[in-house]
RODO-2510 file (C-alpha; in nm, 4 decimals, decimal comma):
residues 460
     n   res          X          Y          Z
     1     x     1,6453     0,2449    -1,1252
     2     x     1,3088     0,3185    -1,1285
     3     x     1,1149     0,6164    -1,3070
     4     x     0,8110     0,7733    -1,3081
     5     x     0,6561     0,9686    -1,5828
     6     x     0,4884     1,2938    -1,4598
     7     x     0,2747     1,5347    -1,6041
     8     x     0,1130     1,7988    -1,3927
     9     x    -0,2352     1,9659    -1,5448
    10     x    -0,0482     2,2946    -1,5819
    11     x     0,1430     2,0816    -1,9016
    12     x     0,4625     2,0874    -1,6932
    13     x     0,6021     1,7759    -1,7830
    14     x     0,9450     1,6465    -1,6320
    15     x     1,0982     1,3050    -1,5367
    16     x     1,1383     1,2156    -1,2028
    17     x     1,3863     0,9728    -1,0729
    18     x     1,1369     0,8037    -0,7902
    19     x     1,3172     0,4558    -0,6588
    20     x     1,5846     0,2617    -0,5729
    21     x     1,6980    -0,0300    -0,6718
    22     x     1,5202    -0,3655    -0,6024
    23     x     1,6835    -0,3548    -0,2360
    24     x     1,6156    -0,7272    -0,1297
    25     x     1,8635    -0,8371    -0,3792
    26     x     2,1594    -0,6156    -0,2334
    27     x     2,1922    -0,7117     0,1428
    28     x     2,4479    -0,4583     0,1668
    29     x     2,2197    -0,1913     0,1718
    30     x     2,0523    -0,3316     0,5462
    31     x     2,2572    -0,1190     0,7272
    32     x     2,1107     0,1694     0,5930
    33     x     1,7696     0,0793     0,5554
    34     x     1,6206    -0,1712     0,7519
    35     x     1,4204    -0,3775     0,5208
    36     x     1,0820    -0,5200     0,5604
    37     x     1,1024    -0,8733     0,5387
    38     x     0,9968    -1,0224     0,8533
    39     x     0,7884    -0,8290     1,0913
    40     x     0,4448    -0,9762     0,9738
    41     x     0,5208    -1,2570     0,8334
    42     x     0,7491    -1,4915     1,0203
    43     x     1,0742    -1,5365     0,8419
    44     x     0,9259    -1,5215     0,5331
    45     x     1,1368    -1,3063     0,3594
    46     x     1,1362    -1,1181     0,0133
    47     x     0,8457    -0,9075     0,1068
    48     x     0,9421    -0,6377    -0,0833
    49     x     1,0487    -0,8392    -0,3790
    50     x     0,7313    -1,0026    -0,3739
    51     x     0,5128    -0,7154    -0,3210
    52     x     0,7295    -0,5480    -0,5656
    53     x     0,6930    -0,7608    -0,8542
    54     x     0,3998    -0,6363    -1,0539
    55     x     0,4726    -0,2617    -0,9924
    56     x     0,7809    -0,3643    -1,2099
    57     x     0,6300    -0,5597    -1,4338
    58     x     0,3881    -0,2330    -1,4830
    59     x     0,6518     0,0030    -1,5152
    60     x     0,8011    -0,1963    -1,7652
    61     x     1,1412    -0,2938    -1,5303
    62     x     1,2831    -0,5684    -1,7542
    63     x     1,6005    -0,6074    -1,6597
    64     x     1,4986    -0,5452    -1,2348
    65     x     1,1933    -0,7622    -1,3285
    66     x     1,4001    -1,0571    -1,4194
    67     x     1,5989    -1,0308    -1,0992
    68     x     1,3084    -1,0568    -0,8831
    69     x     1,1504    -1,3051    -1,0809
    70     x     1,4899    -1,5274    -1,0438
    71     x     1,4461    -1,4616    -0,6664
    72     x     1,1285    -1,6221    -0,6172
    73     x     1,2038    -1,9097    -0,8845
    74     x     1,5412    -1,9752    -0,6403
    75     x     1,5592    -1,8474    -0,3790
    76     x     1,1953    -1,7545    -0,2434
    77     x     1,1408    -2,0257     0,0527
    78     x     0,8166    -2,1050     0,1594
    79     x     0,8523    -2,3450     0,4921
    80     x     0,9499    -2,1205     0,7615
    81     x     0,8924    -2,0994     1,1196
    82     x     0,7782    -1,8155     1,3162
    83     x     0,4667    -1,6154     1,3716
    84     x     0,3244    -1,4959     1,0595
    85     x    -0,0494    -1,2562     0,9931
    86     x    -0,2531    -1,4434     0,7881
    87     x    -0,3667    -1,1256     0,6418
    88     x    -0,0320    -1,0211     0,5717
    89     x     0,1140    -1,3230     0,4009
    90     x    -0,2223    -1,3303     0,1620
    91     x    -0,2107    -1,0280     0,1003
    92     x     0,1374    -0,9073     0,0072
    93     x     0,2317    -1,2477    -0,0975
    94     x    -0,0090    -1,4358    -0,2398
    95     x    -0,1730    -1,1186    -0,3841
    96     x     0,1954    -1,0110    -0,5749
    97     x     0,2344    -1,3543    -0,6842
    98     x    -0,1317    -1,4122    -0,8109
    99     x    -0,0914    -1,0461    -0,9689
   100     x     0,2145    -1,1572    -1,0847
   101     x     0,0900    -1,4959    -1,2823
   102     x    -0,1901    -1,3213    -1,4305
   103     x     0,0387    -0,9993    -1,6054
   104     x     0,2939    -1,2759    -1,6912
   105     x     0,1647    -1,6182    -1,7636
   106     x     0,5093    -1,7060    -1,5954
   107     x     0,4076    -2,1005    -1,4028
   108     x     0,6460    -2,0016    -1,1326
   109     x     0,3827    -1,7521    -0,9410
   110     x     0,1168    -1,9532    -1,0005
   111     x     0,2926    -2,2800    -0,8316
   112     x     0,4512    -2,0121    -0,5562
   113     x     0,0840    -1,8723    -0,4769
   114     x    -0,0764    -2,2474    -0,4910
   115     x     0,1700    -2,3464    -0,2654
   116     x     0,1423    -2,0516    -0,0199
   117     x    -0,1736    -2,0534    -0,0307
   118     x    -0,2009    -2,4507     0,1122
   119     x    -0,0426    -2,3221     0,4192
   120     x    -0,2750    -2,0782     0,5188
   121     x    -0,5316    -2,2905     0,5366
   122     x    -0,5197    -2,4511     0,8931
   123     x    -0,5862    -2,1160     1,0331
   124     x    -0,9177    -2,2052     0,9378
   125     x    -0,9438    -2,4959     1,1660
   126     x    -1,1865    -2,3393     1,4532
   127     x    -1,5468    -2,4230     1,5610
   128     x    -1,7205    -2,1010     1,3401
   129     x    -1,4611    -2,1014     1,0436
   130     x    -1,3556    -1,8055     1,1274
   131     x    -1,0013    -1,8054     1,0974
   132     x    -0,7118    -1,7247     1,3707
   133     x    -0,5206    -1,4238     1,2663
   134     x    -0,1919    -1,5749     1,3566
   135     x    -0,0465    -1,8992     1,1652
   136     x     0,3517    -2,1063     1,1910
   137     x     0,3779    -2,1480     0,8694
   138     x     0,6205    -2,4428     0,8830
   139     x     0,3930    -2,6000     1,1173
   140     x     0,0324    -2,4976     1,0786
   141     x    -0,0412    -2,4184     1,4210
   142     x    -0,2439    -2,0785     1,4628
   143     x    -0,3496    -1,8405     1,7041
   144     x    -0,5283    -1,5078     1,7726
   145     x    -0,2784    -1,2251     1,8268
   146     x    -0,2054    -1,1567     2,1855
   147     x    -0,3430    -0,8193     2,1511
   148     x    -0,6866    -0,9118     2,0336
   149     x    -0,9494    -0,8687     2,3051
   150     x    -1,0997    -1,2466     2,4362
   151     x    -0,8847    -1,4043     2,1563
   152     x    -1,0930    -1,2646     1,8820
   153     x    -0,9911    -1,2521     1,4762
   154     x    -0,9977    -0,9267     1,3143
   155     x    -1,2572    -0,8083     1,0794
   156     x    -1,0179    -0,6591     0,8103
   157     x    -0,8034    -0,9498     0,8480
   158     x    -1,0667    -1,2479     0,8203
   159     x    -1,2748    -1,0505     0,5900
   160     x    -0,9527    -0,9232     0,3254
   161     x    -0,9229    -1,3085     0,2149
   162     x    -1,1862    -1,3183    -0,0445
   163     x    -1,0158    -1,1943    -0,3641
   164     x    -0,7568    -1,4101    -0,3675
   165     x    -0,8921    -1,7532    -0,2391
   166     x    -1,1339    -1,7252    -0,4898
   167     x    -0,8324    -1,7165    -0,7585
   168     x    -0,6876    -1,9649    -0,5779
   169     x    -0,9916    -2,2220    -0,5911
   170     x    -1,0290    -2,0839    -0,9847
   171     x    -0,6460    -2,1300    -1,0673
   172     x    -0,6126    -2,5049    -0,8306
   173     x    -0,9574    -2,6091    -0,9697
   174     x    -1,0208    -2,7295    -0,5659
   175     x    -1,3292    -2,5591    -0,4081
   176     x    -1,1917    -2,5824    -0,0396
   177     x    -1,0609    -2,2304    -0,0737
   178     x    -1,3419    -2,0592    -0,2407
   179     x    -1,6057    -2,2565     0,0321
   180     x    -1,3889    -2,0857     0,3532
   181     x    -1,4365    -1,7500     0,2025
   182     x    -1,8275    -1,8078     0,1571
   183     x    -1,8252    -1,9312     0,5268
   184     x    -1,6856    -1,6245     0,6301
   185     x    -2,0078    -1,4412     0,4910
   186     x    -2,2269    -1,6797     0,5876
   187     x    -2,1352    -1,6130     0,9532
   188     x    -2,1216    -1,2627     0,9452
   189     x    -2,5031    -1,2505     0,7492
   190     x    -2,6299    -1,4661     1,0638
   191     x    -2,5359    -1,2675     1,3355
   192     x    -2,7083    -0,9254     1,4183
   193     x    -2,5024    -0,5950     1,3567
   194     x    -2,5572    -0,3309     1,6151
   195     x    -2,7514    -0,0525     1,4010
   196     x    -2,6511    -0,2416     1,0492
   197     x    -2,2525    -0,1460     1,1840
   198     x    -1,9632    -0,4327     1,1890
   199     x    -1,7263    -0,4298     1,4820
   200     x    -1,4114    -0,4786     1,4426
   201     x    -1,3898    -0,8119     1,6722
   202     x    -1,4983    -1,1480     1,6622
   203     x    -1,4978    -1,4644     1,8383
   204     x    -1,3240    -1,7086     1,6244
   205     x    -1,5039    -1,9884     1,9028
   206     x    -1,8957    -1,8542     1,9501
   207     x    -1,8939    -1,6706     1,5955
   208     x    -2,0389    -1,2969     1,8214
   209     x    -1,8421    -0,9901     1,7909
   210     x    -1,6396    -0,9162     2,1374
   211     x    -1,6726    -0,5815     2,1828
   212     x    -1,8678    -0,2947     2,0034
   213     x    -1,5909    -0,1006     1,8373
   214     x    -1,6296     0,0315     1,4521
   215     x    -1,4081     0,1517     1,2185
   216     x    -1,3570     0,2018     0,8665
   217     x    -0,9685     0,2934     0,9169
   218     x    -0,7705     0,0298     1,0769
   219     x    -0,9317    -0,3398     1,1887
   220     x    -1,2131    -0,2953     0,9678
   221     x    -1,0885    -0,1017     0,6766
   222     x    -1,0322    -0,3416     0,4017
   223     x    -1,3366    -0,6270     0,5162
   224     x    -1,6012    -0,3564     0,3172
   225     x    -1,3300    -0,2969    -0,0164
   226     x    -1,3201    -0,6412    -0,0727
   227     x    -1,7192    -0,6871    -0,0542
   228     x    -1,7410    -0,3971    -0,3706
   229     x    -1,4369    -0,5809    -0,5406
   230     x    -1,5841    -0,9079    -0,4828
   231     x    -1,8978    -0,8067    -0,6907
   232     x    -1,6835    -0,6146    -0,9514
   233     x    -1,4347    -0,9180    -0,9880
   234     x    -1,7392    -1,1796    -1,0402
   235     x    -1,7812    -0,9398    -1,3455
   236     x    -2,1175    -0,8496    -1,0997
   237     x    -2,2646    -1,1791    -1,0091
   238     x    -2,1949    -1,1540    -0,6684
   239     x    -2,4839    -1,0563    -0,5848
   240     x    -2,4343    -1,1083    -0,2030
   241     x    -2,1189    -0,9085    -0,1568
   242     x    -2,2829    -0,5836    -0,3223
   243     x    -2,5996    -0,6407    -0,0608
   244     x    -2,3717    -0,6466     0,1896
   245     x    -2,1593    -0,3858     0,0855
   246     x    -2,4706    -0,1522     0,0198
   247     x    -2,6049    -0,1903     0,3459
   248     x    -2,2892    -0,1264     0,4818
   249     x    -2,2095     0,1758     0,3448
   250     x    -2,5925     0,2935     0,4031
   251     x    -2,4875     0,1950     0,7808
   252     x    -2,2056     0,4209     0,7795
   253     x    -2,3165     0,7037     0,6432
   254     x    -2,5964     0,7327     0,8572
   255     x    -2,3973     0,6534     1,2068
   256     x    -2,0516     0,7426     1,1309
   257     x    -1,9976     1,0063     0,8403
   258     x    -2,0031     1,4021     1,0184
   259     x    -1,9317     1,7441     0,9085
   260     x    -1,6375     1,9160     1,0995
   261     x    -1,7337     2,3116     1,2142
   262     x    -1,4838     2,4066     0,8995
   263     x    -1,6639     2,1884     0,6491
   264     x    -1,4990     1,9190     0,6343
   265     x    -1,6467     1,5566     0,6045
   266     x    -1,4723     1,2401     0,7644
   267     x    -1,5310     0,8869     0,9067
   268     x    -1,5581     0,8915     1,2841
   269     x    -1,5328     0,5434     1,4789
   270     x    -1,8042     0,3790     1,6782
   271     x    -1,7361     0,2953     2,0720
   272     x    -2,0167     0,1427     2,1944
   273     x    -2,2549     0,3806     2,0554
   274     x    -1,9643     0,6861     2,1633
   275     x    -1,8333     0,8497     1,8416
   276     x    -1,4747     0,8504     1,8484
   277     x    -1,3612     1,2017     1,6110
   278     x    -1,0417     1,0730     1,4683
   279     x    -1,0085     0,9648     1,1132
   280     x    -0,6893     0,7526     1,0710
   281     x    -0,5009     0,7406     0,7373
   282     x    -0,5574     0,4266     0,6471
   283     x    -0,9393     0,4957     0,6206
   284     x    -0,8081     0,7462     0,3618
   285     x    -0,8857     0,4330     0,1448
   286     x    -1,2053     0,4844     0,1523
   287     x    -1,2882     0,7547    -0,1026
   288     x    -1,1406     0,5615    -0,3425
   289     x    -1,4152     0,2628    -0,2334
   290     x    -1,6968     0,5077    -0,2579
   291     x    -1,5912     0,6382    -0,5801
   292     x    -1,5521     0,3088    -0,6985
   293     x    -1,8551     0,1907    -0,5995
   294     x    -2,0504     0,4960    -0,6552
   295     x    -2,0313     0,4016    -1,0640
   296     x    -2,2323     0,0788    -1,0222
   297     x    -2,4687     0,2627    -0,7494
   298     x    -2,8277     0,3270    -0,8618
   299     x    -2,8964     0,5873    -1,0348
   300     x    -3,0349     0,8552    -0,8305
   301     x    -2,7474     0,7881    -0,5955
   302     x    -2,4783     0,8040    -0,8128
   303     x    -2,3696     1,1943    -0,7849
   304     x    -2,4437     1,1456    -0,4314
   305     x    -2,1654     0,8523    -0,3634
   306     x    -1,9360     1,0606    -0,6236
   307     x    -1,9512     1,3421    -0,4013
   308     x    -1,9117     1,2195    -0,0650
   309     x    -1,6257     1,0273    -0,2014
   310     x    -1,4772     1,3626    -0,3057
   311     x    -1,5097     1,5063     0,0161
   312     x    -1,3804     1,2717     0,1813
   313     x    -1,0560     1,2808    -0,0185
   314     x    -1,0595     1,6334     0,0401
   315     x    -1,0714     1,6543     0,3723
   316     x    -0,7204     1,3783     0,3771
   317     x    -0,5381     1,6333     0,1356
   318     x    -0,6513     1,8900     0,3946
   319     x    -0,4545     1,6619     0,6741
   320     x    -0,1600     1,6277     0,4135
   321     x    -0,1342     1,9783     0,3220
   322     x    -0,2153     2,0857     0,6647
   323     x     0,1683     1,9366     0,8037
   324     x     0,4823     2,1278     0,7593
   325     x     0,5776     1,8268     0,5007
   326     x     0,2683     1,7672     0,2772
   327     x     0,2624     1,4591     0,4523
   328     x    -0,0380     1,3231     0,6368
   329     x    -0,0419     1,2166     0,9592
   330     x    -0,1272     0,8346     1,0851
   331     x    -0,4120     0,9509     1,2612
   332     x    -0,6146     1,3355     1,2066
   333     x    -0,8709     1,4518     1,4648
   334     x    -1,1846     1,6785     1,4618
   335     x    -1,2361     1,7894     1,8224
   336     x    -1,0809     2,0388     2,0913
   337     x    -1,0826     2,2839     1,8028
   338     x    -0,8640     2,0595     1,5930
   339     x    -0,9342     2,0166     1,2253
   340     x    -0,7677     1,7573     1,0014
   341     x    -0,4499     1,7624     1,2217
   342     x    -0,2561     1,4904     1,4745
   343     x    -0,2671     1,6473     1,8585
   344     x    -0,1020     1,3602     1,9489
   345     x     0,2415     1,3231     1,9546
   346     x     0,1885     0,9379     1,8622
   347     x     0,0109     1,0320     1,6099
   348     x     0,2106     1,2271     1,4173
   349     x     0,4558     0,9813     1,1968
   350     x     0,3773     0,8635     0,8198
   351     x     0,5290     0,5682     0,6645
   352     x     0,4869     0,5759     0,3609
   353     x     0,1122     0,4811     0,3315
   354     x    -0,0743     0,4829     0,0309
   355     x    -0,4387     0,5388     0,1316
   356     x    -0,4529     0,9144     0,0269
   357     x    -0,2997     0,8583    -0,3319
   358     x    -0,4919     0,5594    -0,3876
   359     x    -0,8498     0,7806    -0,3465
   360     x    -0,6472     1,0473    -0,5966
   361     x    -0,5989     0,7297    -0,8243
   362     x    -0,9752     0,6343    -0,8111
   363     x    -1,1441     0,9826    -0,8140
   364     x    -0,8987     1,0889    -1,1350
   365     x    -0,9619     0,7556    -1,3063
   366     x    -1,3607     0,8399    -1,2679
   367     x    -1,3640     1,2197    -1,2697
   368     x    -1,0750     1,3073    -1,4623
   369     x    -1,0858     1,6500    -1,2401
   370     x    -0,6985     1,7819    -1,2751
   371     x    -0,6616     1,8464    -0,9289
   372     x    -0,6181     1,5046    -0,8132
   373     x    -0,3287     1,5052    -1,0599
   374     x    -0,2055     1,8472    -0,8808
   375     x    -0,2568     1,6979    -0,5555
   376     x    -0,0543     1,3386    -0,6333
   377     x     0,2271     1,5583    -0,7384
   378     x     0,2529     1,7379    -0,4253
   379     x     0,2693     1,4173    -0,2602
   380     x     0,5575     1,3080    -0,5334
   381     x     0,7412     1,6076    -0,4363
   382     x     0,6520     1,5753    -0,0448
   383     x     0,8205     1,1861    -0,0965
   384     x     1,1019     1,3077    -0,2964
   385     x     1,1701     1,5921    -0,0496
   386     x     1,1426     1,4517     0,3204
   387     x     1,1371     1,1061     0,3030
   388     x     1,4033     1,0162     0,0359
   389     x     1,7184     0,8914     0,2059
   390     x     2,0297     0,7110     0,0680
   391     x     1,9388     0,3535     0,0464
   392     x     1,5815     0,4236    -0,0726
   393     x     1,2879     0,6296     0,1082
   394     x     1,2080     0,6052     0,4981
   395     x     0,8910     0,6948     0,6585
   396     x     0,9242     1,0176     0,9130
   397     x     0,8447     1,0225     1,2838
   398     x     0,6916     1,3808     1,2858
   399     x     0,5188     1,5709     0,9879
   400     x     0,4636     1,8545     1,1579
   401     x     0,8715     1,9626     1,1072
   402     x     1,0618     2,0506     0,8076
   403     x     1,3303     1,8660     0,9326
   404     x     1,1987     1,5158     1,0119
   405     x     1,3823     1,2776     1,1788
   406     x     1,3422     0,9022     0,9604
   407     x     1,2484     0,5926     1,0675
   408     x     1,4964     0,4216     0,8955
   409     x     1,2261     0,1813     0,7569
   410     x     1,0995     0,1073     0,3827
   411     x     0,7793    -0,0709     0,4257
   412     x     0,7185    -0,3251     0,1444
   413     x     0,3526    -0,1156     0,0613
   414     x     0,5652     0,1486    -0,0294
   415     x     0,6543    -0,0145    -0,3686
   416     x     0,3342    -0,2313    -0,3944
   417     x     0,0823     0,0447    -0,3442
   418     x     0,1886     0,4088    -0,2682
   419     x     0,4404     0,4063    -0,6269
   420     x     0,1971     0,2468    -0,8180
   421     x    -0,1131     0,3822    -0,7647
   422     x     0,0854     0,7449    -0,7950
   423     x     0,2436     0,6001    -1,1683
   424     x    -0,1351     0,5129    -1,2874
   425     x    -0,2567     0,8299    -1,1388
   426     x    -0,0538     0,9656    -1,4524
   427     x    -0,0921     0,6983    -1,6956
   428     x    -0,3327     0,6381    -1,9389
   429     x    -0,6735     0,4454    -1,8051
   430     x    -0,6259     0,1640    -2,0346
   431     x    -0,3247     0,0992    -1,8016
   432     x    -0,4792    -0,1654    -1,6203
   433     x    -0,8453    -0,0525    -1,6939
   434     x    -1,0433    -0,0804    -1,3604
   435     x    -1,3197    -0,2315    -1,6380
   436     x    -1,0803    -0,5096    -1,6399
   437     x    -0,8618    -0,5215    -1,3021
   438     x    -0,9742    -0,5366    -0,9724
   439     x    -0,6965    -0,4091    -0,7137
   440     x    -0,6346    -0,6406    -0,3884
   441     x    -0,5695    -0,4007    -0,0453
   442     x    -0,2004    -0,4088    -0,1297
   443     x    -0,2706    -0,2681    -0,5096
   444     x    -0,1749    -0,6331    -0,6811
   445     x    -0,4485    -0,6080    -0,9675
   446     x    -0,6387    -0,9496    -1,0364
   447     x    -0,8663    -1,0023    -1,3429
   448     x    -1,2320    -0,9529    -1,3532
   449     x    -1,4355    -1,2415    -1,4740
   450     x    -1,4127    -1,5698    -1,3239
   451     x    -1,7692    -1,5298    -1,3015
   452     x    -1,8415    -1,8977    -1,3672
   453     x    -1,6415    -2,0570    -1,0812
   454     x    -1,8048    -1,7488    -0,8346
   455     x    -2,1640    -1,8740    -0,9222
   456     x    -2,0816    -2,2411    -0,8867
   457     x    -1,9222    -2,2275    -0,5195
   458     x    -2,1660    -1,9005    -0,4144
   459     x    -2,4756    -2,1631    -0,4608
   460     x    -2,2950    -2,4194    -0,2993
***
């Protein structure tokens, strides 16, 4: 089992028994819990072992360590077919097993990410570079996801690459992966953003965005993290990625960021020039960003950044403490006299994100204000209480009643992200320093400083 070391600000310090066992390994356990091993990524299974594997190795998990790692060294196989996300499979997989090599030295996540990693790569194969969102892994063949409007990529999925093709490239010692990632940007710095504002679609064929819609939540969220990790992780060489990021966040703030009649700030999305007044959870994630990149802003803009960040992580512990569970929502609107709260029904349902404690984790590692602390324990309590089932922990379909009905799903995130940013939110911040670790979307930490390969293929 799994435990997590709590201490509360008020010196109330107890141990909490916070996971199950490594459920991949015990089958038995799938009729209770459906596990999530196959949704995004085609067959490929061990998603949770995978994206599980450094948030053991953190915790110091020896013995449940060691299983996993004898699950990927036998068992983990790689030449499957089905439909698999790109984004998914890079980040869950080859981001744990990247993460994985570099806490461990062990060969067997290198080879395992190398080898991963190969297959992605024919995704890449369109006129603009751009990759296809969808990939058959077994026989390279990609796609755009039915879904997408004109058969456009995604710009959190294309643009959440960067991080760990770069390790790739620096770990293989062959460019090709570090040269699609710089293609990427070089696209997206030669066509013209609408007001300095990315939409969320574009043409993997003409290289223009397909419709005018902008978010920082879902389908864009994670395409601006990775341009302030990109800069941090060249140990600040990237010069390009910081540009980009800065105007993008100056963008934002100026088109997007609003004050709700109550005070509270949040994120609106873009329509076509019609603000949309819903903040979704999983642009939660971006107070953390801010915060993050608020340390390395200039100086008389540095309390600024700090403080938006902090209201904006305020106002998603308002839509957490706001439900019946002190559980957020998927989705929190500002309109109709609505504050911070789902009035949708389909709105309603978490599981198990991390977004909200990863901004806790950010804003305590740079403030060190206490009531981050106070508010990651209500969420550890909030978990423990409502979502904790027999087999493991299950998102809810309603937070909004004290007696939720579950899901009956343990997303793979769960272990990756939401438990470990909530264990460094109480451990010491030489626990994988941010000075030294830059976090992927799915919280697998990869090592600053690989500044010399960045320059080489940047100037390229």
């Amino acid at each position: 089992m799994l435990y997590m070391h709590q201490e509360s600000s008020l010196g109330i310090t107890s141990q909490q028994q916070f996971l199950p066992p490594l459920l991949p390994l015990h089958p038995s356990v799938e009729s209770q819990l459906k596990l999530w091993v196959s949704v995004p990524a085609g067959g490929l299974r061990g998603a949770t072992v995978v994206d599980a594997l450094d948030t053991l190795y953190v915790m110091e998990l020896q013995e449940e360590f060691q299983d996993a790692k004898d699950w990927v060294e036998k068992s983990f196989d790689l030449n499957m077919n089905g439909e698999a996300s790109l984004f998914e499979v890079n980040i869950r997989y080859v981001g744990g097993l990247l993460s994985a090599y570099y806490l461990t030295g062990e060969e067997v996540f290198k080879s395992k990410a190398l080898e991963l990693g190969e297959k992605l790569l024919p995704a890449f194969s369109t006129p603009t570079g751009i990759p296809r969102g969808v990939i058959n892994l077994g026989s390279g063949m990609s796609w755009s996801w039915g879904w997408a409007s004109a058969g456009s990529s995604i710009l959190a999925e294309f643009g959440s690459l960067h991080l760990e093709f770069m390790h790739l490239s620096e770990l293989s010692g062959n460019p090709i992966y570090a040269e699609k990632v710089m293609n990427i940007r070089k696209v997206l710095n030669r066509i013209e953003k609408p007001h300095g504002l990315y939409p969320n679609f574009l043409s993997p064929v003409t290289g223009n965005w397909v419709q005018h819609h902008v978010s920082v939540g879902g389908l864009g969220d994670s395409f601006y993290e990775y341009l302030i990790k990109s800069w941090l992780m060249s140990e600040k060489q990237d010069s390009e990625a910081k540009s980009m990021y800065d105007k993008a966040l100056e963008a934002i703030e100026k088109h997007l960021v609003k004050k709700s009649p109550g005070g509270l700030t949040y994120i609106a999305e873009w329509r076509g020039g019609i603000l949309d007044h819903k903040m979704g959870h999983l642009a939660c994630f971006s107070g953390g960003m801010i915060a993050l990149g608020a340390e390395h802003a200039l100086e008389e803009q540095k309390q600024h950044y700090l403080d938006l960040a902090g209201e904006i992580t305020h106002t998603c512990h308002e839509s957490y403490i706001r439900s019946d569970t002190n559980l957020g929502p998927e989705a929190f609107r500002f309109d109709s006299g609505a504050e911070a709260m789902a009035t949708r029904l389909s709105d309603r349902y978490y599981i198990l994100r991390p977004e909200v404690v990863e901004s806790y984790f950010y804003l305590w590692r740079l403030t060190h204000d206490p009531k981050y602390r106070e508010w990651g324990w209500e969420a550890v309590q909030a978990l423990e209480k409502f979502c904790r089932v027999e087999a493991g922990f299950s998102g809810i379909r309603d937070v909004y009643t004290t007696t939720p009905s579950h899901d009956n799903m343990q997303q793979s995130f769960f272990l990756a992200e939401t438990l470990k940013y909530l264990y460094l939110l109480f451990s010491e911040d030489d626990v994988l320093s941010l000075k030294d670790w830059v976090f992927n979307t799915e919280a697998h930490p990869l090592p600053v400083n690989h500044t010399d390969f960045v320059l080489k293929t940047s100037m390229q």
